[in-house]
C-alpha positions as CSV (number, residue, x, y, z in Angstrom):
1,X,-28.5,13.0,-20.9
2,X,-31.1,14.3,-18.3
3,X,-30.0,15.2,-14.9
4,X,-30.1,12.8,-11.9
5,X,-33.3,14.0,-9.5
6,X,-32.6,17.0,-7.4
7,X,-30.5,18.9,-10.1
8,X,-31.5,22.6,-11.1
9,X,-29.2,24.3,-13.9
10,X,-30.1,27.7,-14.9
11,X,-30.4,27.8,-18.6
12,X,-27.7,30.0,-19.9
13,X,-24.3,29.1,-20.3
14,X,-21.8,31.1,-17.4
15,X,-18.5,32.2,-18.6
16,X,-15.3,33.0,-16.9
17,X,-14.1,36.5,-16.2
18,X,-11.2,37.7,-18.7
19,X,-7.9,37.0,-17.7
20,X,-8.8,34.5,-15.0
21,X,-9.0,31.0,-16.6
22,X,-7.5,30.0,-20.5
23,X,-7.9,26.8,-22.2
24,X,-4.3,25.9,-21.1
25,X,-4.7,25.7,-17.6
26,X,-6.7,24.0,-15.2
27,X,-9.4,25.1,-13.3
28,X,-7.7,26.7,-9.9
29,X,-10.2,25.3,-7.2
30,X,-9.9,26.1,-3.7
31,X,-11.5,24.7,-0.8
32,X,-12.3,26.0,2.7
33,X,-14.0,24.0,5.1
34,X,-15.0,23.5,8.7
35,X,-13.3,20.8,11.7
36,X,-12.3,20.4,15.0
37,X,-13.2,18.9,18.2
38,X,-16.7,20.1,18.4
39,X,-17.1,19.5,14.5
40,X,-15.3,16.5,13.6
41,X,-13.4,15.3,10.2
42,X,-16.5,14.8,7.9
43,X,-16.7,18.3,6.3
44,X,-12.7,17.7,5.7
45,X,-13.2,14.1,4.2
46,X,-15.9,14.7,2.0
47,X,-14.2,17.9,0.5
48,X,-10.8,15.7,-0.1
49,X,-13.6,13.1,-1.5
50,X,-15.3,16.0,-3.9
51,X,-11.5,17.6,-4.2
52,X,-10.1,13.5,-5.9
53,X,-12.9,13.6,-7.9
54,X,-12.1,16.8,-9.8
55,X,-8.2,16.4,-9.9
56,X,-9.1,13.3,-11.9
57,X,-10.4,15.3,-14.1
58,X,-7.8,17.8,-14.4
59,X,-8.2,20.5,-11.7
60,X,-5.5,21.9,-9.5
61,X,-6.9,21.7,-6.2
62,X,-6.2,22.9,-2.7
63,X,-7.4,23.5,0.7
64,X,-6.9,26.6,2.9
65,X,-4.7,26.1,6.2
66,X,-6.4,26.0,9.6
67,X,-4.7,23.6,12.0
68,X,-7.7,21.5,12.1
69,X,-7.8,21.3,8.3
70,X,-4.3,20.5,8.3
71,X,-3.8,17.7,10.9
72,X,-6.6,15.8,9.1
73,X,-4.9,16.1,5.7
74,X,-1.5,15.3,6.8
75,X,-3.2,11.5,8.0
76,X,-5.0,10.9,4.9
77,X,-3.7,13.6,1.7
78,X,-1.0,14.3,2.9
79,X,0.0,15.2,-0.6
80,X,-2.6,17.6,-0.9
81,X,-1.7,21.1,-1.1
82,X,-2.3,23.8,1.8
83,X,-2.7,27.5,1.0
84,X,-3.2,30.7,2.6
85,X,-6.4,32.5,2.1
86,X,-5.6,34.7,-1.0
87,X,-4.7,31.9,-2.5
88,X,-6.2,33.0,-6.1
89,X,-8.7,30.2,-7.8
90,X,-11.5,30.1,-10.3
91,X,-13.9,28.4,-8.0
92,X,-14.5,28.3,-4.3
93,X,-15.8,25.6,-2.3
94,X,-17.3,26.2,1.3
95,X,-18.1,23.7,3.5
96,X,-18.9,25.2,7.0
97,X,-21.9,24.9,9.1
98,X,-20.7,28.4,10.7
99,X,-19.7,30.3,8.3
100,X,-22.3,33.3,8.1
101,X,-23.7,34.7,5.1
102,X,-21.4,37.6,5.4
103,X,-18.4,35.8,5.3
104,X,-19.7,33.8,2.1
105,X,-20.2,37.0,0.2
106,X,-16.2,37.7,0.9
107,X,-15.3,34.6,-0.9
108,X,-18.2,35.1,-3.8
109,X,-16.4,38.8,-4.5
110,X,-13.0,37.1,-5.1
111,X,-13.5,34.2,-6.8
112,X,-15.4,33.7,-10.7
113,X,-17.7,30.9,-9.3
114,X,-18.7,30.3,-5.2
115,X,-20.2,26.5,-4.5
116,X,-21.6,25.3,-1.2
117,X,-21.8,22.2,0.7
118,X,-24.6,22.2,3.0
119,X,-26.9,19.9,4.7
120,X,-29.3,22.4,6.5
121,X,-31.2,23.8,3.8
122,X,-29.8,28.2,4.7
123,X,-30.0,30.5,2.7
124,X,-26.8,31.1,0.7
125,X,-25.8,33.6,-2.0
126,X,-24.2,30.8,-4.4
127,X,-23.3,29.8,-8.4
128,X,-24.6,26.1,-7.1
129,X,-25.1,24.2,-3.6
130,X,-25.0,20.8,-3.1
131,X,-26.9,18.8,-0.5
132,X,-27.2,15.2,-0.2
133,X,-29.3,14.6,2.4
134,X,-32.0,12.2,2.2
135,X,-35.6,14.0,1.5
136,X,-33.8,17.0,0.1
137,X,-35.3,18.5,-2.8
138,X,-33.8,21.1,-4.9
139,X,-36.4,23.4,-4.1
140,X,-35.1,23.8,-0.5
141,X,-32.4,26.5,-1.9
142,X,-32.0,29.3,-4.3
143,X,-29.5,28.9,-6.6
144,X,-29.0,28.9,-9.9
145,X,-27.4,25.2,-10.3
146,X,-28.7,22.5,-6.7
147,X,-27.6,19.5,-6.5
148,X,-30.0,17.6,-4.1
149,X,-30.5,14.2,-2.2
150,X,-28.0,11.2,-2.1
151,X,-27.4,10.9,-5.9
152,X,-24.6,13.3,-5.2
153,X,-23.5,11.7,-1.9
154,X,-19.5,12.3,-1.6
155,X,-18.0,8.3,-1.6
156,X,-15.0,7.7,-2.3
157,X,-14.3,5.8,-5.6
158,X,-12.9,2.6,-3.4
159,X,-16.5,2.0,-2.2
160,X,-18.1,2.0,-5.5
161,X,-15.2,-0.4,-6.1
162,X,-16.2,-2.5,-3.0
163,X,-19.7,-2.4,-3.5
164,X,-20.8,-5.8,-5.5
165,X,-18.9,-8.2,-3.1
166,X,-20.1,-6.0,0.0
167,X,-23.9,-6.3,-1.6
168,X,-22.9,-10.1,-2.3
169,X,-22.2,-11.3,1.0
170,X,-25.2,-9.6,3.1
171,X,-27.7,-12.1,4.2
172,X,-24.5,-13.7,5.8
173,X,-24.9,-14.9,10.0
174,X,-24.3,-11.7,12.2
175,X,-20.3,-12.1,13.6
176,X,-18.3,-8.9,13.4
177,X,-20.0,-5.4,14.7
178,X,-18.4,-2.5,13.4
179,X,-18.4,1.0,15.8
180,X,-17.4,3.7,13.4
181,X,-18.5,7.2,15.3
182,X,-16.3,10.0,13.9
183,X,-12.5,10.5,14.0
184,X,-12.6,13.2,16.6
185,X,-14.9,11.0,18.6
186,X,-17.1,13.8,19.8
187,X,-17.3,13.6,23.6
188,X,-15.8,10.3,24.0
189,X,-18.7,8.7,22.5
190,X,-16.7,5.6,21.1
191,X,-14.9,4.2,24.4
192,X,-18.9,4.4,25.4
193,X,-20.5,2.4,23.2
194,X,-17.5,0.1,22.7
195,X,-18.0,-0.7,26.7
196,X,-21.4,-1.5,26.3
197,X,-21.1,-3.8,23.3
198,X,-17.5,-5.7,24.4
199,X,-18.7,-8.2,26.2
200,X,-21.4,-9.5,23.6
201,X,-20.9,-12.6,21.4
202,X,-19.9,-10.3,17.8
203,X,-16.7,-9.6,17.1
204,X,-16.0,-6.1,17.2
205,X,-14.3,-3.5,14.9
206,X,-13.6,-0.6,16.3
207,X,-12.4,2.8,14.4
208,X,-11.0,5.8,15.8
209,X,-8.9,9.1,15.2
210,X,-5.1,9.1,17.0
211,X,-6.4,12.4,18.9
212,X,-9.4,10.5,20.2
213,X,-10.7,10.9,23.9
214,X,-11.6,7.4,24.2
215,X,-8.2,5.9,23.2
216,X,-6.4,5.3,26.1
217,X,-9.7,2.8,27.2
218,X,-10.0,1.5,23.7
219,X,-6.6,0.5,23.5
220,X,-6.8,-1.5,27.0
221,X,-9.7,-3.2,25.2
222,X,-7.7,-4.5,22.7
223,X,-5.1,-5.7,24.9
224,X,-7.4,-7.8,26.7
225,X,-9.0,-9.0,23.4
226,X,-12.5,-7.4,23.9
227,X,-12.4,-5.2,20.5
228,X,-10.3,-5.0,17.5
229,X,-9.0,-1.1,17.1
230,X,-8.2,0.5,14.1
231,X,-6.8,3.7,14.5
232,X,-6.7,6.3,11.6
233,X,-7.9,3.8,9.2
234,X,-7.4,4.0,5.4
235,X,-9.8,0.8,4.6
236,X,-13.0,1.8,5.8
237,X,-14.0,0.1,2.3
238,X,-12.8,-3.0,3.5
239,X,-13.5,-2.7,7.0
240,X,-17.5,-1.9,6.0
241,X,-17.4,-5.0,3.4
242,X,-16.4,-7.4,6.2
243,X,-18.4,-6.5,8.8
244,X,-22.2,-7.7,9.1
245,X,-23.9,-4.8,11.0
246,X,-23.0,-1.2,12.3
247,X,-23.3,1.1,14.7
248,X,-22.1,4.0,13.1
249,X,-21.9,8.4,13.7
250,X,-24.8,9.8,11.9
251,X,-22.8,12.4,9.5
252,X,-21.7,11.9,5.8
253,X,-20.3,8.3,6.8
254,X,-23.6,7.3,6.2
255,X,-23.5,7.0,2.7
256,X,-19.9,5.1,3.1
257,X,-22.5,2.6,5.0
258,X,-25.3,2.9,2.3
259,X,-23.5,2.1,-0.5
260,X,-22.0,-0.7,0.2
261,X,-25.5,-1.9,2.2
262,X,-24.4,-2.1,6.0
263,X,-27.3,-2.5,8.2
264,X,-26.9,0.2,10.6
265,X,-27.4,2.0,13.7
266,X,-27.1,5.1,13.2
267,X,-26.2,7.3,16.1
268,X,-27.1,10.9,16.3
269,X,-24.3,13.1,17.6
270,X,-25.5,16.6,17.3
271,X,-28.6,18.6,16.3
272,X,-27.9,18.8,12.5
273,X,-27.7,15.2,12.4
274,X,-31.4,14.6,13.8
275,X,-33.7,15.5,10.8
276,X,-32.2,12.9,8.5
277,X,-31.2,10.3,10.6
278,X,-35.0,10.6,11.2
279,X,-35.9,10.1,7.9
280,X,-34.3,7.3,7.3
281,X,-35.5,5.6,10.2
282,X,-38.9,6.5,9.3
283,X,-38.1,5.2,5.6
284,X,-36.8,1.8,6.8
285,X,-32.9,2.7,5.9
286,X,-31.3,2.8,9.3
287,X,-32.2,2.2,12.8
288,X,-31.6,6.4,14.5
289,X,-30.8,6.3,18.3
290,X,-29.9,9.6,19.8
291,X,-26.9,9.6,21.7
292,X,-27.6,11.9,24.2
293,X,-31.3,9.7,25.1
294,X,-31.1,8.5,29.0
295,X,-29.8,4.9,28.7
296,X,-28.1,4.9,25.6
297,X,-26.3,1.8,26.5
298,X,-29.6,-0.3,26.9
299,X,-31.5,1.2,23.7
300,X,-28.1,0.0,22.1
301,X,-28.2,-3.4,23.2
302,X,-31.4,-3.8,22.1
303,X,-31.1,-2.7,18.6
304,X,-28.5,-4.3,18.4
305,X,-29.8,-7.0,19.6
306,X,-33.0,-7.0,17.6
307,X,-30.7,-6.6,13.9
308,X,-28.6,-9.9,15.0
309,X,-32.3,-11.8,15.8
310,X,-34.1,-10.4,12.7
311,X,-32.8,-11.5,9.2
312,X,-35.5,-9.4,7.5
313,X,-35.0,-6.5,9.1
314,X,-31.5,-7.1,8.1
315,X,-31.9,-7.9,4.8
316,X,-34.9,-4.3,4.1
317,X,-32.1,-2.2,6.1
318,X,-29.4,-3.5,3.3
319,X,-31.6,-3.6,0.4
320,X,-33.0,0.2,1.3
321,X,-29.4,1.6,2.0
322,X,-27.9,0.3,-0.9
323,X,-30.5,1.8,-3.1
324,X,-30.5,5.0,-2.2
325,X,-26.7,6.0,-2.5
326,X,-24.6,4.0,-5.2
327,X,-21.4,5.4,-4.6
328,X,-20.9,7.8,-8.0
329,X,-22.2,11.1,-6.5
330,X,-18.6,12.5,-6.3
331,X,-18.3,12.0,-10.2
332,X,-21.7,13.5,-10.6
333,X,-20.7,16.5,-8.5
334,X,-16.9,17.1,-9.7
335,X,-18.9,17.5,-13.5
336,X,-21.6,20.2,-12.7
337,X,-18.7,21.9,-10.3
338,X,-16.5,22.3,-13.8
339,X,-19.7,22.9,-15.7
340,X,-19.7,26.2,-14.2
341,X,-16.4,27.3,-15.2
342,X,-17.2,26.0,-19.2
């Protein structure tokens, strides 16, 4: 079977060290990734995503302890096991955005196989990297194995699930409004928008981490009725199905939108979020505001606005999203991750 665009396998065949791996046991894969205030939950939820994926298939996973790492697991894995860093494994994941090269080549010298999970197109010394940005080609990286571009999107398997009666029921009138901006709400950025969009005629879902900035406003919101909050939400599937247009963080909960064909805007909430969020704007996927424009809260209004007026714009935004991510890239990626160990 030929590989989904973006894939690069090096041609011979990559066997384990002696001693580390037999055919009795399963692959030991450890993962060590990146959150925090300033960071968020995505690099967290997308590992755990990535991390389901392969236990399904018979890995023993884990993730190393950091505070940060571990207060997001405890909400939603909380059976998923926290180790210390010599924790000994077959393969290593990374997902950091500030992890430096040096600090990668530690983990490559103690481990048979190293993967990373990056959307910035760096240099890395890696067995494979995975990036599923929008655009990305596997040509952007150096390793022997790439996995490039949404076909490998991290989803979890309840949106594939979801995805026919989401995809079924867009065309419906515009009613509920779902603000979906990160867990750690980065800079209070969810009380904002939920302000501005309040007092409009949609119904609005809003969804937030328990440590968020903005709770203490959003919760006096929902007492007097203005939003419906939803704090530490397991049913984003659900939550995404009902709802008939976005405004959503412009990180790896994109493709949670995409795949189940949310017509979106998609906020940008730091730097490394701008290039894509770009792209898809420019290719008729989402509509990208940058949060940190003068007068967000107008520029909102009238996108938001414009997506409640237009039904065509609607219905390209849905059609566009739902093409390019279909919800199986975790699969996809959990396979080429345990191809390296074969």
């Amino acid at each position: 079977m030929g590989r989904p665009n973006g894939e690069r396998q090096s041609d011979g065949p990559s066997s384990p060290d002696s001693g580390q791996m037999t055919d009795m046991s399963p692959p030991r894969i450890l993962f060590v990734c990146d959150a925090g205030p300033g960071v968020g939950g995505g690099h967290v939820m997308r590992c755990l995503t990535l991390a389901g994926a392969l236990v399904r298939r018979g890995a023993d996973c884990a993730f190393v302890r950091t505070p940060e790492a571990a207060d997001i697991l405890a909400r939603y894995a909380p059976d998923m096991r926290l180790v210390g860093e010599d924790a000994p494994a077959d393969l290593v994941v990374l997902d950091s955005y500030r992890m430096a090269p040096q600090t990668e080549a530690l983990w490559r010298a103690r481990a048979q196989r190293l993967a990373v999970i990056d959307d910035l197109a760096r240099l890395h010394d890696a067995d494979l990297v995975m990036d599923p940005s929008f655009g990305r080609d596997a040509r952007d990286y150096t390793a022997p194995t790439v996995l490039a571009g949404p076909a490998y999107a991290l989803v979890r398997p309840d949106f594939a699930a979801a995805r026919e009666g989401a995809l079924s029921r867009r065309g419906e009138p515009v009613r509920r409004c779902l603000v979906s901006l990160g867990l750690t709400d980065v800079g209070g950025i969810t009380g904002r928008i939920a302000a501005a969009l309040a007092d409009g005629a949609l119904a609005l879902d809003v969804v937030v981490g328990a440590g968020a900035p903005s709770l203490p406003a959003l919760q006096a919101m929902a007492a007097e009725g203005r939003v419906t909050l939803h704090i530490d939400s397991d049913d984003m599937a659900g939550l995404i199905t009902r709802a008939d247009l976005c405004v959503g963080a412009g990180g790896s909960s994109v493709w949670e939108r995409a795949c189940l064909g949310l017509p979106t805007v998609t906020l940008i909430l730091a730097d490394n979020q701008r290039d894509m969020a770009m792209k898809l704007d420019a290719a008729g996927v989402t509509v990208a505001l940058d949060a940190r424009w003068p007068g967000l809260e107008g520029r909102l209004a009238e996108a938001v606005e414009r997506l409640v007026r237009d039904d065509t714009l609607r219905a390209g935004l849905s059609a566009k999203s739902a093409e390019i991510c279909d919800g199986l890239g975790a699969d996809r990626a959990a396979e080429a991750l345990l191809g390296l160990l074969a």
